[in-house]
C-alpha positions in Angstrom: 0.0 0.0 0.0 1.2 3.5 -0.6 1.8 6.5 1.9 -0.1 6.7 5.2 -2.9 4.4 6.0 -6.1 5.4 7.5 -8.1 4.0 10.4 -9.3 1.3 8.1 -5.7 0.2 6.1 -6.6 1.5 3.2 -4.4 4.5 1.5 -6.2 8.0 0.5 -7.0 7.3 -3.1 -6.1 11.1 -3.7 -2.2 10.2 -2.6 -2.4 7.0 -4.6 -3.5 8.4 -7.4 -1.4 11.2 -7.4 1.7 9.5 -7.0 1.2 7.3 -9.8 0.5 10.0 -11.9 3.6 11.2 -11.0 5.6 8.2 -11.7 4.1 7.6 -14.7 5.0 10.9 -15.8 8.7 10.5 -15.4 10.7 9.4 -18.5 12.1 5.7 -19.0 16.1 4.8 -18.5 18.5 7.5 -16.6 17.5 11.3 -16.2 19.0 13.9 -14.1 17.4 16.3 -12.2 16.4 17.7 -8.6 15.0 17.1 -5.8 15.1 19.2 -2.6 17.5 21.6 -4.6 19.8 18.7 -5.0 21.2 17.1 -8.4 19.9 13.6 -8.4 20.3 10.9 -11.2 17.4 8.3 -11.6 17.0 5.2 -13.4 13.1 4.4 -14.4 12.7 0.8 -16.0 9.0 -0.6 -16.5 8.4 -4.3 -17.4 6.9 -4.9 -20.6 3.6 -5.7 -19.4 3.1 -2.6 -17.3 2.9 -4.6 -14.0 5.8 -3.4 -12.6 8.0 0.0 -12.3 11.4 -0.1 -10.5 12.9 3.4 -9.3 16.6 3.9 -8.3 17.7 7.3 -7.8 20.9 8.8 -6.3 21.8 12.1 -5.2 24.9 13.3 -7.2 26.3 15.6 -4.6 25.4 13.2 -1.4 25.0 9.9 -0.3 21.2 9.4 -0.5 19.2 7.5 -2.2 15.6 6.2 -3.0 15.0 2.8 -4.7 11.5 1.1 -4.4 9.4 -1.7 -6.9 5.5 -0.6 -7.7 3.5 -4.0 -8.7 0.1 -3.3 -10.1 -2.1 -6.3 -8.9 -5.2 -7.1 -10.3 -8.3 -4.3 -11.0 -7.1 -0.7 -9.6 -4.9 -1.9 -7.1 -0.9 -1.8 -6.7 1.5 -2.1 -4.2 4.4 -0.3 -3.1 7.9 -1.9 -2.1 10.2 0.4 -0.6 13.9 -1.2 -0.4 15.2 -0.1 3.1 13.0 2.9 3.3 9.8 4.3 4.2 6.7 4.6 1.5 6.4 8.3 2.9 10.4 8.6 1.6 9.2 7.3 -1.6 6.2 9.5 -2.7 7.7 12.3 -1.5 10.3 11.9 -3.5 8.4 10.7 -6.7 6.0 13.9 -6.3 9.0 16.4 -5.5 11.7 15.1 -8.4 11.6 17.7 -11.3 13.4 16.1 -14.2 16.2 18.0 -16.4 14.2 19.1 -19.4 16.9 17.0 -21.7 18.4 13.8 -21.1 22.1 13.6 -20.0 24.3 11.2 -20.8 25.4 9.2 -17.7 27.9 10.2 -16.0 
């Protein structure tokens, strides 16, 4: 599940929504760009069924970094997997990364 859960376990469809808008907005392979007012590089691959987007991004300048898997299950629903962080690190930083308008190469 995505973000914070209410009373019930069940995400905010508004948070869900909007992070996979988000997500599905951001280009395919590497792309620099920032987050936080930090240079970050990140790597978007999707499987060629659409049932699963991996994430790895690294800040340039620093030592963080933010990798998760999204599965999309059956009907409407999907499911986060962090790797060794939160789902709140996650969307924030899928909603808060603002790509470079052109791709660089990799460094």
């Amino acid at each position: 599940m995505l973000g914070t859960m209410t009373a019930g376990g069940k995400t905010p469809p508004s948070i869900q929504a909007t992070f996979e808008d988000a997500l599905a907005k951001l280009p395919g392979g590497y792309v620099d760009g920032y987050f936080g007012n930090r240079s970050w590089g990140v790597t978007v691959k999707r499987s060629e069924d659409g049932k699963r987007t991996w994430l790895y991004g690294e800040e340039l300048s620093g030592t963080d970094i933010v990798s998760f898997n999204l599965y999309r299950l059956a009907g409407p629903r999907s499911i986060l997997k962090p790797c060794e962080m939160s789902s709140a690190k996650v969307i924030e930083f899928v909603l808060g990364f603002e790509p470079s308008r052109e791709k660089a190469p990799r460094p």
